[in-house]
N, C-alpha and C positions, 0 to 999 in steps of 0.2 A: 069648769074643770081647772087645777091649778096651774099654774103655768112653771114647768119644766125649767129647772135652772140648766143653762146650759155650762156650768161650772162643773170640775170634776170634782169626785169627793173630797171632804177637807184632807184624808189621810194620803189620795194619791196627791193631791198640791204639794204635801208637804217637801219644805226642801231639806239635802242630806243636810248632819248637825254640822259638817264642818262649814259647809256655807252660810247656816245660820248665824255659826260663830265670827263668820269672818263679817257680817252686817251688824250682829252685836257691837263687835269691836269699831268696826266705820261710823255708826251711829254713836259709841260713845267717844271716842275719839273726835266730832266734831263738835260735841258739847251739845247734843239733842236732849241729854237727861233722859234715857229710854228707860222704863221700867216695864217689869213683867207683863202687864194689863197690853200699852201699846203694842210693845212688842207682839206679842201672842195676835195681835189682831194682824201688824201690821205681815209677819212671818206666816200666820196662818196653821199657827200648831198652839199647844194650850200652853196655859201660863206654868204649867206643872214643868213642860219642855222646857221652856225659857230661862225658868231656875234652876233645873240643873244642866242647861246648857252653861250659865254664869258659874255655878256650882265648879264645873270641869276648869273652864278656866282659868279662875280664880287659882281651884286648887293641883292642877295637874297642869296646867300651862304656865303659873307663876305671874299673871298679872294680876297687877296691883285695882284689884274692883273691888269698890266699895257702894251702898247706896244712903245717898245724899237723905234723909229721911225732909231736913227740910226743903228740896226744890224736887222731894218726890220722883227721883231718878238717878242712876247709875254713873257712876264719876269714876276717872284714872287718877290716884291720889299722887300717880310720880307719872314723868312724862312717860312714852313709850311709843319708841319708833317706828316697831314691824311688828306683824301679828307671826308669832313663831308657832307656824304653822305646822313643821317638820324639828325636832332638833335630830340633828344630825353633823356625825364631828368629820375633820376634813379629811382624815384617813378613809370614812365611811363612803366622804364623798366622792371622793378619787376613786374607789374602787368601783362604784356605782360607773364612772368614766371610762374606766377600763372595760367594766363588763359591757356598756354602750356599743364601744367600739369592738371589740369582739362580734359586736351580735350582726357585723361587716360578711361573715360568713352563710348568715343566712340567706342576705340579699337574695330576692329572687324566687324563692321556695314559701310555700303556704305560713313557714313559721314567721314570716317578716313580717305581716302585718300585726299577730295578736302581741310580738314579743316589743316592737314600736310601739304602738297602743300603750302599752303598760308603763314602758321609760315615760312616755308623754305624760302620762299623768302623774306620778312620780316628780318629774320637774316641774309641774304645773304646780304645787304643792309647797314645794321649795320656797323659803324668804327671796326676797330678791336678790340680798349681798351675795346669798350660796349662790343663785342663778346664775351673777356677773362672773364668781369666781369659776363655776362650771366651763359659761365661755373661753375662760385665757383657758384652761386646759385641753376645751376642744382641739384647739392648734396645734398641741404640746405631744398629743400623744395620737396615734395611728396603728394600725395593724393593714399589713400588704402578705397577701397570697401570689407565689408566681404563677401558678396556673389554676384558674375556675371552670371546678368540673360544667359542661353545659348541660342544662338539666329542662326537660319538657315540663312546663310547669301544671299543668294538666295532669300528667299522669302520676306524679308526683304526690302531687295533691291526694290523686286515687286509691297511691299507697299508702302515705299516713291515715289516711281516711278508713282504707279497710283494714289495716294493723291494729287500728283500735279499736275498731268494730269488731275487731277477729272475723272478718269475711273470706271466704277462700277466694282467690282469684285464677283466673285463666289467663296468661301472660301470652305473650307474641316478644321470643328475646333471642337475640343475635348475640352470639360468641364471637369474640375476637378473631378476624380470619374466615370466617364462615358467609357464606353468598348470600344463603339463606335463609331468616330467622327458624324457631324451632318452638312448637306450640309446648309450654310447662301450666299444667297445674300445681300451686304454690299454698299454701296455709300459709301468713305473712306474720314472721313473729317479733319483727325488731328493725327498724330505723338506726342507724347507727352514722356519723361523721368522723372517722378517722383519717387527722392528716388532711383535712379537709374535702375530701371525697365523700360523698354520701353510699353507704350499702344496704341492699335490705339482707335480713338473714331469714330464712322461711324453709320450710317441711316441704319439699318435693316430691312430689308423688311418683314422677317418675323415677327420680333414683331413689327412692325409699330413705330420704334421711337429710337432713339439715344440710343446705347450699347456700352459696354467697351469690345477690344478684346486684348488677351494677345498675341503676334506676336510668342510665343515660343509654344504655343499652334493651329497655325496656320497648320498645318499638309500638304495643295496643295493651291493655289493659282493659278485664274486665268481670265484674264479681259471677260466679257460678249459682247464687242463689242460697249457697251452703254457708256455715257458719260452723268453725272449728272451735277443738278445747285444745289450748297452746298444751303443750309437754311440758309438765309439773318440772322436770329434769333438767330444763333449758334453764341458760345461765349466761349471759352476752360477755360476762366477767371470764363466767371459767370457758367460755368459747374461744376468746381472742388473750387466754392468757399467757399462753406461748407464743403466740403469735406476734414476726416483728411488725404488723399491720392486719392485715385481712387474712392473710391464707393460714389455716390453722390443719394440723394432724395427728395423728395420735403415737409420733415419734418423742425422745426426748432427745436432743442432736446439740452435743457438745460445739459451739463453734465457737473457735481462737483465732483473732484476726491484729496483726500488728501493725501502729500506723507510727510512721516516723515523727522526727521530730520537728517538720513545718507545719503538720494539721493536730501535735498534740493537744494541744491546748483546746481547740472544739473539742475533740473528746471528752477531755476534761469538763468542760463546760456543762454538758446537758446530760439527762439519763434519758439514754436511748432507749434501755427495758428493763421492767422493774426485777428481772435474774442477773442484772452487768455488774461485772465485776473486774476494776482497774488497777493491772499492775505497771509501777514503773519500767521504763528498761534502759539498762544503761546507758547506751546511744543519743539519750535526751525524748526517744520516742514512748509509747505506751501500748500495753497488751491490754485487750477488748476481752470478756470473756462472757458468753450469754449462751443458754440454754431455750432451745426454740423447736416447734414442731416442723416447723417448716423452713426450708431455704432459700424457697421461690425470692419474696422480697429482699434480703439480706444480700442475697446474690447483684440485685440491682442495685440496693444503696453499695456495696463495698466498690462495683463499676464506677459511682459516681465520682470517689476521690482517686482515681486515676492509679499514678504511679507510689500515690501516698501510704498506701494502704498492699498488705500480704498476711492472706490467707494461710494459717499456720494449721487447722483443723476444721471441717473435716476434709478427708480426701476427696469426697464427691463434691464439695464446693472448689477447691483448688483448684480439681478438674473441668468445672463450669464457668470459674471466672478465665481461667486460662482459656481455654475457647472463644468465648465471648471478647477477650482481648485480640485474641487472633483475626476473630471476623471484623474487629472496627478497624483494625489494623491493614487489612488486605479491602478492606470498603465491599 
């Protein structure tokens, strides 16, 4: 009986072409003179692969191979330093940096591993010069959250998990204020991070209609065995597009808010919501103008800049920050 090679097939040994390529280029870069034949044996894919691995490089990587007909093997006919493994220009690189550092948000949650994975190999790829240049910029550039929602990373997981399964879930979720959680059946149709907060949005069965749930207030999680059809009609875009965060309505609510002239200039600075609309005012201050469903958030952020800021419309916010002044006020 013949005896069993314990090798796997030639086609799973085979290694990816870019690694091929990067031995190509080591082997002729040390003056081995590799030609197709060795090669193919020594790589373990056919000589057919080999020449158009050269093929590529040659012609789509721009190094300079030639083969030596007399010493029977493949030559650099100009020197060559690195194997340009990636091009990539330094705006492209920097922004790869940024987007790195950004991905600080995830920490934590099921997304950190595959979206690190991915950067890693990405850099792994890189020439080296880009690599060193990567480094000074690690330093250079940072992103800071003042407060990290805490998030069970368990159940978490649960919910991306069954949001794209489309599994239906039976939740265990405490309301703000509330002693006791409160059992929802949920259809889970959207993961979303605003502002750095993570929400899910899903079909509630008890209330009969699309709710916002906080995943940190999620207490058990568990799939019902069902498997839902999301509503053709849902839209995360046109759900939170009035909204100045999460809480969305199906008001349209004129609101005019005037901040003087020590916090103008933030104003100025960012777009709050893509309805604002900035007028000067004489005083050196600025008029805010945004159309919104809802008041709830707005109400908190205008709290935030103190004395800086007045509610000029509408009347039921006036009436809510004026309150809410009163009680910090009296403690």
């Amino acid at each position: 009986m013949p005896k069993r090679s314990s090798k796997p097939p030639r086609e799973l040994r085979s290694r990816p072409p870019l690694q091929r390529m990067l031995q190509i280029h080591a082997a002729i870069q040390a003056g081995k003179l590799p030609n197709a034949q060795t090669l193919s044996v020594e790589l373990e894919v056919s000589s057919r692969s080999i020449l158009r691995d050269i093929d590529f490089m040659r012609d789509r990587l721009d190094l300079p191979i030639e083969y030596d007909a007399r010493n029977f093997g493949y030559v650099y006919t100009k020197p060559v330093t690195a194997f340009p493994a990636l091009k990539i220009s330094e705006g492209e690189l920097f922004a790869l940096v940024v987007a790195e550092k950004a991905l600080q948000q995830y920490r934590g949650t099921s997304f950190e591993k595959p979206l690190l994975s991915a950067f890693k190999k990405v850099s792994e790829s890189l020439p080296d010069s880009i690599s060193l240049n990567l480094t000074g910029w690690n330093d250079s550039i940072s992103f800071k959250t003042s407060a990290e929602p805490i998030l069970n990373l368990k159940i978490f997981d649960q919910l991306s998990q069954a949001t794209a399964r489309r599994e239906q879930l039976r939740l265990e979720y405490r309301k703000p204020g509330q002693a006791e959680p409160e059992e929802r059946i949920v259809d889970p149709y959207h993961l979303t991070n605003v502002n750095g907060e993570w929400y899910l949005f899903g079909f509630d069965h008890l209330r009969k209609d699309i709710r916002t749930f906080v995943p940190a207030r999620i207490l058990k999680v568990q799939t019902t065995g069902k498997h839902f059809e999301r509503n053709a009609a849902f839209s995360i875009h046109q759900q939170l597009q009035n909204s100045f965060g999460v809480h969305s309505g199906k008001a349209q609510i004129q609101v005019v808010i005037h901040f003087n002239h020590r916090v103008a200039d933030y104003i100025r600075e960012k777009k709050w919501h893509p309805s604002q609309k900035l007028k000067q005012l004489e005083n050196g201050g600025v008029e805010l103008q945004l159309t919104l469903s809802s008041i709830v958030e707005i109400e908190r952020w205008i709290l935030s800049w103190g004395g800086d800021a007045k509610v000029i419309q509408p009347v039921e916010l006036i009436q809510n920050v004026r309150k809410a002044g009163q009680r910090i006020a009296l403690g």
